[in-house]
C-alpha positions as CSV (number, residue, x, y, z in Angstrom):
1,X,19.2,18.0,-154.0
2,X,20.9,16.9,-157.0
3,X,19.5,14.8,-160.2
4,X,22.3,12.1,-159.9
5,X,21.5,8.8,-159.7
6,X,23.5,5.2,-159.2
7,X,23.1,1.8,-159.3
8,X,23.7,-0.5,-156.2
9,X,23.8,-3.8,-156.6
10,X,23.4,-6.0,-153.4
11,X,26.0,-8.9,-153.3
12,X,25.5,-9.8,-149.4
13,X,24.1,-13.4,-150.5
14,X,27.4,-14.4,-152.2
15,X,30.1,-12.4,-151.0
16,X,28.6,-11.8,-147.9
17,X,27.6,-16.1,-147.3
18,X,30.8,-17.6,-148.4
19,X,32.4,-15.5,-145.7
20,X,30.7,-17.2,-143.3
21,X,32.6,-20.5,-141.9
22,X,29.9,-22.0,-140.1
23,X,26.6,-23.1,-141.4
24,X,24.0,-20.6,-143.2
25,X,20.5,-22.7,-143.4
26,X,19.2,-22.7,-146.7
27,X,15.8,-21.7,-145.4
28,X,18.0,-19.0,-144.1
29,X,19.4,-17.6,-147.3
30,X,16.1,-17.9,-148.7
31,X,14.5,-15.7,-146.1
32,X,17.4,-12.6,-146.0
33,X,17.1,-13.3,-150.1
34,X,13.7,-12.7,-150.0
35,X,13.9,-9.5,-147.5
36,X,16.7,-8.0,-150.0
37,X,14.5,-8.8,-153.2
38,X,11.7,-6.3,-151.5
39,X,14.3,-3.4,-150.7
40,X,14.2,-2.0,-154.5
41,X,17.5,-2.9,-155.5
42,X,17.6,-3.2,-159.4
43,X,20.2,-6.5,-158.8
44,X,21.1,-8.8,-156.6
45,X,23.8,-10.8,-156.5
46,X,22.4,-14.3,-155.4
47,X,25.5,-17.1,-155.3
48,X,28.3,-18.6,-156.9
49,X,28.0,-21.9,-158.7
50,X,31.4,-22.9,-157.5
51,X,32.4,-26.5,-156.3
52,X,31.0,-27.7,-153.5
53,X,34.5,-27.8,-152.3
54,X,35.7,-24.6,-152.8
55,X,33.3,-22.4,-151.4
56,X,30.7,-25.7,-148.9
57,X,28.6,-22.4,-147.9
58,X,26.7,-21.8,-151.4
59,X,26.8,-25.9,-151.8
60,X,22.9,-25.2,-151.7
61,X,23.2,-22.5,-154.6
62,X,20.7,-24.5,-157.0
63,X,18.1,-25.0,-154.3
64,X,18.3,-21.3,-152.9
65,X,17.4,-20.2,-156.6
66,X,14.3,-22.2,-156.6
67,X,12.7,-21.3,-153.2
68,X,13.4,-17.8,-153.4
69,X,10.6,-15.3,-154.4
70,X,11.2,-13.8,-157.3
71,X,10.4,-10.2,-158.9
72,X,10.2,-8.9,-162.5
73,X,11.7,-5.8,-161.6
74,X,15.2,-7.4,-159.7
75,X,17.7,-9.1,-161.9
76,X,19.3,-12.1,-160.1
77,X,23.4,-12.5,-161.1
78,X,25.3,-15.2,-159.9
79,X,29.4,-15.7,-160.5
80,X,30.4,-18.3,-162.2
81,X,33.8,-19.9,-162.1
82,X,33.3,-22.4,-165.3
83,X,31.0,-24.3,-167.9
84,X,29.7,-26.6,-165.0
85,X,29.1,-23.6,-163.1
86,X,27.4,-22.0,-165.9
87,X,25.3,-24.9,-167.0
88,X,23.9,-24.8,-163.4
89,X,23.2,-20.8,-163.8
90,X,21.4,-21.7,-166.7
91,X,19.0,-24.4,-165.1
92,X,18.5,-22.6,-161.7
93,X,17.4,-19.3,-164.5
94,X,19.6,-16.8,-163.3
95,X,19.6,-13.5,-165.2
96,X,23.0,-13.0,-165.8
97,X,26.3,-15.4,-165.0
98,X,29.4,-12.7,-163.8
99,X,33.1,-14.2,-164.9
100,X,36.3,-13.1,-162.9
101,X,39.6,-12.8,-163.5
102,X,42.4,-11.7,-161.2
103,X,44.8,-8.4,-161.6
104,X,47.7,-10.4,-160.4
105,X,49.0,-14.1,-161.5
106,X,49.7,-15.0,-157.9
107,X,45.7,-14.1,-156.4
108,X,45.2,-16.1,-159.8
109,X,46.3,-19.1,-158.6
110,X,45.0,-19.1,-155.3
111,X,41.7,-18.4,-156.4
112,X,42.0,-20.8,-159.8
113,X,44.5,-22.6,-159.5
114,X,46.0,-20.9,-162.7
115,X,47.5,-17.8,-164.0
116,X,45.4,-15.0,-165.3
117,X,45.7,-15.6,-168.9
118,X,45.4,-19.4,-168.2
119,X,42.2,-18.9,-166.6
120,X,40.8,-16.4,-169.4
121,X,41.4,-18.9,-171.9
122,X,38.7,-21.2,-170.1
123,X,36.1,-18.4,-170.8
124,X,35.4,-18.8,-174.7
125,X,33.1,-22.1,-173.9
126,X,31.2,-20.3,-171.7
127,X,30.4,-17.5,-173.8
128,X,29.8,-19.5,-176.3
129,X,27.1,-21.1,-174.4
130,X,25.9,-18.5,-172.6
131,X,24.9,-16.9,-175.9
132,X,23.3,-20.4,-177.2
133,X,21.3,-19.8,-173.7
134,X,20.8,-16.2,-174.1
135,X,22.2,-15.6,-170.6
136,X,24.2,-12.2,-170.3
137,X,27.4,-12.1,-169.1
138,X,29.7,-9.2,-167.4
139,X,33.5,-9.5,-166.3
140,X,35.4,-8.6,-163.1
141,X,38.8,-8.0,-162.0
142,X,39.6,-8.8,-158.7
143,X,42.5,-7.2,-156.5
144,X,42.3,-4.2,-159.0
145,X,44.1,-1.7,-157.4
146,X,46.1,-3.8,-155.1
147,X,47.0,-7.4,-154.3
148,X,48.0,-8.6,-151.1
149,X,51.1,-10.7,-152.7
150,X,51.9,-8.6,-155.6
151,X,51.2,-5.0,-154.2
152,X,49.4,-2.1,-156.3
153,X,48.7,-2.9,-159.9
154,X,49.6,-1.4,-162.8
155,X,47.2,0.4,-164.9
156,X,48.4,-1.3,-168.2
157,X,47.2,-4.6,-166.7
158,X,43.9,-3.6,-165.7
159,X,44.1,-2.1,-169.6
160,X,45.0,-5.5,-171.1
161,X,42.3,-7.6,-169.3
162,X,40.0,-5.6,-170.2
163,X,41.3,-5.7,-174.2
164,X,40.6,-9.2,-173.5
165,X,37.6,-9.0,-171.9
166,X,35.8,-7.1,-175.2
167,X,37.7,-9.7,-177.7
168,X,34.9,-11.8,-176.1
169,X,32.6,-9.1,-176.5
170,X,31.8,-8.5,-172.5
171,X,31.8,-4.8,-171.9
172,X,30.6,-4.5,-169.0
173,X,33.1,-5.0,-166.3
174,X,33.5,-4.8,-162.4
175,X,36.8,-3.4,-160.8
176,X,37.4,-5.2,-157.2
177,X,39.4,-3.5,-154.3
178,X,39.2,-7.1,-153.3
179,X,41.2,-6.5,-149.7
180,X,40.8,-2.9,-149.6
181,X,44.2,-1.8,-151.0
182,X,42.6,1.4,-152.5
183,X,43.0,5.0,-152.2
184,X,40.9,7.9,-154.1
185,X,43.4,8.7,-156.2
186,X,44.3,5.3,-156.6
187,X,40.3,4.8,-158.1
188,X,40.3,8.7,-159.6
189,X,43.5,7.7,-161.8
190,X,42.7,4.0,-162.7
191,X,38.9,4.7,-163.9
192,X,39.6,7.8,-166.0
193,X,42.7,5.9,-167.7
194,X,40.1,2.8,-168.2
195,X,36.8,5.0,-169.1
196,X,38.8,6.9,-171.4
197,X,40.4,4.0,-173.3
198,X,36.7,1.7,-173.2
199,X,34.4,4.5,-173.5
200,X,32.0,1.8,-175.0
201,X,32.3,-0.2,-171.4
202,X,30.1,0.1,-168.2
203,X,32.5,-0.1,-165.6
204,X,31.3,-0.8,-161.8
205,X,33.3,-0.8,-158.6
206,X,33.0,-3.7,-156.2
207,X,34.6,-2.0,-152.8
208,X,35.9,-3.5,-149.8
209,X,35.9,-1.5,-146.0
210,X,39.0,-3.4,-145.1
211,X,41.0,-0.2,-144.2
212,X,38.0,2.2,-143.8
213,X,38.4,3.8,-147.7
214,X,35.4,2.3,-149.0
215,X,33.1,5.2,-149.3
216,X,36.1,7.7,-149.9
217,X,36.9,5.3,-152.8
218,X,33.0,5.1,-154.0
219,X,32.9,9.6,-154.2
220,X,35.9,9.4,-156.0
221,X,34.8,6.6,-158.3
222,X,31.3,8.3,-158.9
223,X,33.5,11.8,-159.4
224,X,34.7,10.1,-162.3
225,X,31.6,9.3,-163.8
226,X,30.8,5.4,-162.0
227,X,27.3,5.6,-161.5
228,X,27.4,1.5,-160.8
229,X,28.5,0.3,-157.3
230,X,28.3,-3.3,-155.5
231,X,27.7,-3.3,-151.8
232,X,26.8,-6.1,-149.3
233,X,24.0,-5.8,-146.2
234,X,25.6,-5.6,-142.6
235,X,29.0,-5.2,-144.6
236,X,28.9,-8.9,-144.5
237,X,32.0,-10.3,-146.9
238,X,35.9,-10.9,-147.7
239,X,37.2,-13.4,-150.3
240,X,38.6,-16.5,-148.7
241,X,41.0,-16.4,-151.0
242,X,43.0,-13.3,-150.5
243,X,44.5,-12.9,-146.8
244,X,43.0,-10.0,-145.0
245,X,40.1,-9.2,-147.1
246,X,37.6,-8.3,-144.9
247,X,34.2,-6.8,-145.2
248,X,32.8,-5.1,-148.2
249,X,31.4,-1.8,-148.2
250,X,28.3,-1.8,-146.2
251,X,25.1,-1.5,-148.4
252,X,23.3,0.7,-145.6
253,X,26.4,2.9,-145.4
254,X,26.8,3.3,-149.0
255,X,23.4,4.4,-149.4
256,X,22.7,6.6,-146.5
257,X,26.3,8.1,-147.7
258,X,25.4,8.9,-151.3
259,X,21.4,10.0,-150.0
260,X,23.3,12.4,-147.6
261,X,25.2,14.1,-151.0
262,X,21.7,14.3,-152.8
263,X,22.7,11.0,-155.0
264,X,19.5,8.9,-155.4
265,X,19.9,5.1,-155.3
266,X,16.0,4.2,-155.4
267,X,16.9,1.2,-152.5
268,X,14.9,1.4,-149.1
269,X,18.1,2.4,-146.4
270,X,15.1,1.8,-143.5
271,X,14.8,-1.9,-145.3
272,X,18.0,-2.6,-145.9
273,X,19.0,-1.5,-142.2
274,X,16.6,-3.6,-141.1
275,X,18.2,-6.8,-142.9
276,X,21.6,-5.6,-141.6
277,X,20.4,-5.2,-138.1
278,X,18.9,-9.3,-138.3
279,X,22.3,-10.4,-139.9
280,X,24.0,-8.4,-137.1
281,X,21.3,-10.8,-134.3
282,X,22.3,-14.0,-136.8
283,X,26.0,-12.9,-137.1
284,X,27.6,-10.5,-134.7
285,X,30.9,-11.5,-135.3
286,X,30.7,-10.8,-138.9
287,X,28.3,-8.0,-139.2
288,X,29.7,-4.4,-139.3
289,X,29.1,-0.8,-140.2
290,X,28.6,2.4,-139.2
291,X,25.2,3.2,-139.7
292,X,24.5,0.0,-137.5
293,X,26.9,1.5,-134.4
294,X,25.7,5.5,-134.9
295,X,22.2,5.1,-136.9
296,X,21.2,7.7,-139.9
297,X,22.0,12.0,-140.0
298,X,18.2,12.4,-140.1
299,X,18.1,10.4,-136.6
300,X,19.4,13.3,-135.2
301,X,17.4,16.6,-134.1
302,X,18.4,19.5,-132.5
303,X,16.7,21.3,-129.7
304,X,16.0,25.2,-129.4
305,X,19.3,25.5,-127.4
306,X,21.3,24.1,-130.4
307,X,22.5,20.7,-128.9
308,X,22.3,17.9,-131.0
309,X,20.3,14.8,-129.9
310,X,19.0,11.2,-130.8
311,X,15.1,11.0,-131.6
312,X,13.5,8.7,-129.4
């Protein structure tokens, strides 16, 4: 066993929800919410305070972050698309509000309605009152290595958003595989040219399973030195923004993968199973991942004669 360690944060209630077409009870949220606070994940992504409008599933953001059952030891984030957005963060007493800009002008304005320097410009309010609040606030960059209209995206853009990002003084920045356009060396060349020009940043990679590179793209992120991964329960997710973006890495497979290479995570992969294995009851059609269809390594013995078999 190694001494590494990482950093998982669980982001099944917002990217995983606002996947969801049909209707997610509040009580419902609150109760998988709840489940996910007690698995020992360090963060948890709760919502988006987005319009009503744009995203009707997390309509109910404000009242899922008041019946919810908090801990001391799980930070709650929660994206946030713009000062109304933020001012709602701030009342519902979320821990830290998560910006996002787009790689590409065209995902952009689908997602915004504006090109990505257009929609940076709208950030310097919010930081401005997110300090006043004392809320902290990290970046993103979604369709980071590829967007479905533009194609793969150059490394001197990724560069110059995040030149942006620190003139605000945000350093610590998620990288998006939004519809799972990666490849390792994709992720091996993009984060050593971005870790060696922001040494001072804490760069995380939010993955998606779209083409099945997820976990290939996760080694080869953590082989160059990304000890900070987002994952969703189930593999519930996909922007409804960006065409084919399906799933995000599953959480369970993420962590049994990493536990399996003697990388410690410190999150329950029996809990968190468990949670995927009631979305999967709640939402079969959206629920999917590996260690749901073929169970953990160490469900596997093997007899005296040397044939492998599942424990009963």
């Amino acid at each position: 066993m190694s001494n590494a360690e990482v950093t998982i944060t669980e982001v099944c209630p917002r990217d995983g929800f606002q996947s969801v077409s049909e209707w997610i009870p509040t009580e419902e949220k609150v109760r998988i919410i709840s489940r996910l606070i007690g698995c020992g994940y360090k963060q948890i992504e709760v919502t988006s305070f987005v319009h009503p409008k744009a995203i009707p599933q997390l309509k109910d953001a404000d009242e899922v972050l008041k019946q919810i059952k908090r801990s001391e030891h799980v930070k709650l984030r929660a994206l946030v698309p713009n000062t109304r957005g933020l001012e709602r963060a701030i009342a519902a007493g979320v821990d830290k509000a998560k910006l996002m800009l787009s790689a590409s002008d065209s995902h952009s304005i689908s997602n915004a309605n504006c090109k990505t320097e257009e929609a940076f410009q709208k950030f310097e309010p919010l930081i401005d009152l997110a300090g006043k609040s004392g809320m902290k606030v990290s970046g993103s960059i979604s369709v980071a290595f590829g967007c479905p209209y533009e194609g793969e995206i150059p490394v001197e853009r990724l560069v110059m958003i995040c030149e942006r990002y620190r003139s605000l003084g945000i350093e610590e920045i998620s990288l998006a595989d939004t519809t799972g356009m990666a490849n390792p060396l994709r992720i091996k060349n993009n984060v050593r040219e971005l870790r060696q020009r922001f040494p001072e940043f804490t760069f995380s990679l939010h993955l998606h399973n779209t083409r099945g590179m997820a976990f290939a793209n996760a080694v080869a992120g953590w082989e160059e030195g990304i000890v900070h991964f987002d994952s969703s329960a189930g593999g519930l997710g996909g922007c409804p923004y960006a065409p084919g973006a399906s799933g995000n890495i599953a959480s369970e497979d993420l962590i049994h993968g990493f536990r399996e290479m003697g990388i410690y995570t410190g999150v329950s992969l029996n809990s968190v199973l468990e949670v995927a294995k009631d979305l999967q009851q709640s939402l079969p059609q959206y629920v999917d991942s590996f260690l749901l269809k073929a169970g953990k390594c160490s469900d596997l013995s093997v007899s005296p004669k040397g044939q492998q078999k599942i424990k009963s």
